[in-house]
Structures are given as C-alpha cells and as structure tokens.
C-alpha positions, 0 to 999 in steps of 0.5 A: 640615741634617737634621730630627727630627719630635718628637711633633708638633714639628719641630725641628732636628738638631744638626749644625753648619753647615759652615762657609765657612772651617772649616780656619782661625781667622778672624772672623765679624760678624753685622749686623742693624738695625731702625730707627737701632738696628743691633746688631753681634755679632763672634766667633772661629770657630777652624776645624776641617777637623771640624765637630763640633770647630769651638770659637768665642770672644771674642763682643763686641756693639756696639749703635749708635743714630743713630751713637752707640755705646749698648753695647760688651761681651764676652759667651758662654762657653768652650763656646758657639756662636753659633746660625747655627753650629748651625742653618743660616739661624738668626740668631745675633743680632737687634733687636726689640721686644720690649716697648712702649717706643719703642726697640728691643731685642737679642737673642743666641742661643747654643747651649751644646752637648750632645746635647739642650740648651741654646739661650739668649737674651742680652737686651740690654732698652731699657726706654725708656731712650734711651742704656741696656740691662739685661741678661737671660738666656732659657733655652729647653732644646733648641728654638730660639725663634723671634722673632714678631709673632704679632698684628702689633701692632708688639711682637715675642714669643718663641715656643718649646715647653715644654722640661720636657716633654722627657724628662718622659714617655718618651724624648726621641726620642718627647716632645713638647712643648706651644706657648710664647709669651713677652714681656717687661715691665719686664724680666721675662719672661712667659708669654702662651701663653693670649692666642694661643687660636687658636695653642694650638687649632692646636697641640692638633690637631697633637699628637692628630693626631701621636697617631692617626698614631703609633697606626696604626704602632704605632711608639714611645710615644705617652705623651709627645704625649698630655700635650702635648695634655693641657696645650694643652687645659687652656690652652684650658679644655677639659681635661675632654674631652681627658682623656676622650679620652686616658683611651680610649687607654689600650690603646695606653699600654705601651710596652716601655721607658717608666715608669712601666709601668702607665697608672694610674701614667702618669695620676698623673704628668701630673696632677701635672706639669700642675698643678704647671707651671701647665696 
C-alpha cells in the first residue's frame, strides 16, 4: 500500500488490495458485533489475475440482534467496491453507535471508483427502535472516514476532511483539506467539527507547518494549505490572525499552473468559498 501526504493530510493511494483469490470468482462475508448487534455483509469478488480490473457485486447486509434477523437487504451498485478492497486493513462494514439510543448502528463503506472519488457510508440507523433501521447514505468525496469516539462518551463520530477543498485552490495533488467530524440525530447527519477546538488546533498546526515546509522547498502551490488554515482558524475564531498570517505569504503565492494568477484574485476567492461553506 502506497501513501499520498496531501497538504498536511495523509490519505491512502488508490490501489487495490490484492486480493487472496484474485484468478477466480469466489464470496467474501465480512462479520462484525458490538453487543448482541452483529451485522454480516457478503458480496462477489469476481477475481482478476489484474487487480485494478477486479469487479465485486451482489452485496447483501444481514443485521441480527439477540439471534433474530432485524434486516436482510441487497445494497451497492454496478461499479462499487467494498472499502477493504481498496484500502488494506479498512473495514468495509462496521456497527456503532452513532447516535444516543440504546441500540447500535450500521455502517457500510463503499468505494465508487475513479481517480479521486468517492468513498460513501450506507447507514443502517436504530434510531431507538428495537426491531428497525432507516436508511441513509454519506458522501465523503475521496478521503476514507474514520469511525471515532473522539470524547469517549460512549457516541461514536465520523471523522473526515472537508472534500470541497479538493481541487478548490489549486491541484489536487497539492490541496488540502480542513478536519471534519459528524454525527447523527434523528437520522441527520450533522457537522460538530467545532465542538472538537483541540482537534481543530491540531490540525491548524498541521496545515501551517505543512506551509512553512512546502515554502522552504519551494516545491509545488502552497495555496491550497493556506485555506485549510484559514477555515480551521476561523472555526476556532481566530480568523483574523490567521488572515495576517497568510496575507504575509503573498510572495510565495504564484505558482506556475495555479488560477487564478494574481494573489488579490486568489484572497477573493477564499473569501468567498469560507463564507460560503460556512467557515
């Protein structure tokens, strides 16, 4: 497995687990439980003696509590693959909670394919309701969301980066994008990213230090950290200073493939998709 440093986030390449079988169609049955909840996710990897060809399908979830069977359904499409394909020790479905009721919830990652998109959450939500699920579905864009009780108070969040920053700035090669921490409450999804200031602060520091780094090389556009650090300040409320900060690097702005070409035209722009994205 190979890894990308993007901006001060590290995420995985896409390349595809090899897999055990991978000359022959066979099935896979991934098992996880919390509790008496125990989720069961089975699908076809078709087999290709070429990874990147290998083709996955008929996903089917089971969802038993105390031995009775709360949920048998078909799910994915034509082109997804699991997570555990694509990132090696990923898992591809998982049970948590992810909102205060008693009992648990389910969660199945897929990928959708392509160069840079999309991972996505299935989720199967309790609710509360002992003997039924709704279904909602997360987009996430590229990174991989991670399943974290970040204040172990017993609710599990989701944490990811902010996708939109992706290309937003400059390449994809060279953005980066700011901290992003969900939940869920009556079956929406919210963003809490500003309930985790310590979080945030660490991941501020990431994204200037990654600045200073890239500056010293003079190696590729350093535009796309700057906004991250822009918007992880401006969650913490310390958006003025940081803007002093990075109006100082304007020297160190052009880059020869980025647009728009002029700083003032660059400040402009992240001014703009802060406000409008919420930061």
């Amino acid at each position: 497995m190979r890894l990308l440093v993007v901006g001060a986030l590290t995420v995985t390449a896409l390349r595809l687990v090899p897999a055990a079988c991978a000359a022959g169609p066979h099935i896979v049955t991934e098992t996880v439980a919390d509790g008496t909840t125990h989720a069961q996710l089975t699908y076809l990897d078709r087999g290709s003696s070429v990874e990147f060809f290998r083709r996955f399908a008929d996903f089917t979830l089971t969802v038993k509590r105390d031995g009775k069977t709360l949920l048998h359904t078909k799910l994915g499409a034509p082109d997804d693959m699991p997570a555990n394909a694509l990132v090696a020790h990923a898992k591809s479905v998982a049970v948590a909670r992810l909102d205060r009721d008693a009992a648990p919830d389910v969660d199945v990652t897929f990928y959708t394919g392509g160069a840079h998109c999309c991972f996505l959450s299935v989720l199967y939500l309790s609710g509360g309701h002992a003997s039924s699920y709704t279904r909602r579905v997360k987009w996430w864009g590229d990174p991989l969301p991670s399943l974290v009780d970040l204040n172990k108070s017993g609710v599990t969040e989701l944490k990811s980066v902010d996708d939109r920053f992706a290309y937003a700035f400059t390449d994809y090669a060279d953005s980066a994008m700011p901290v992003q921490v969900w939940s869920y409450a009556d079956g929406r999804a919210n963003d809490i990213t500003r309930q985790f200031p310590s979080l945030v602060r660490q991941d501020a520091a990431r994204q200037w230090q990654a600045y200073l780094s890239r500056r010293s090389r003079r190696l590729g556009s350093v535009r796309g950290i700057l906004a991250a650090y822009l918007a992880d300040e401006s969650m913490l409320g310390a958006q003025d200073a940081a803007w002093t900060r990075v109006l100082a690097a304007r020297p160190y702005l052009v880059h020869g493939y980025d647009l728009p070409k002029k700083a003032t035209a660059y400040f402009a722009l992240v001014r703009n998709d802060l406000k409008t994205w919420g930061y």
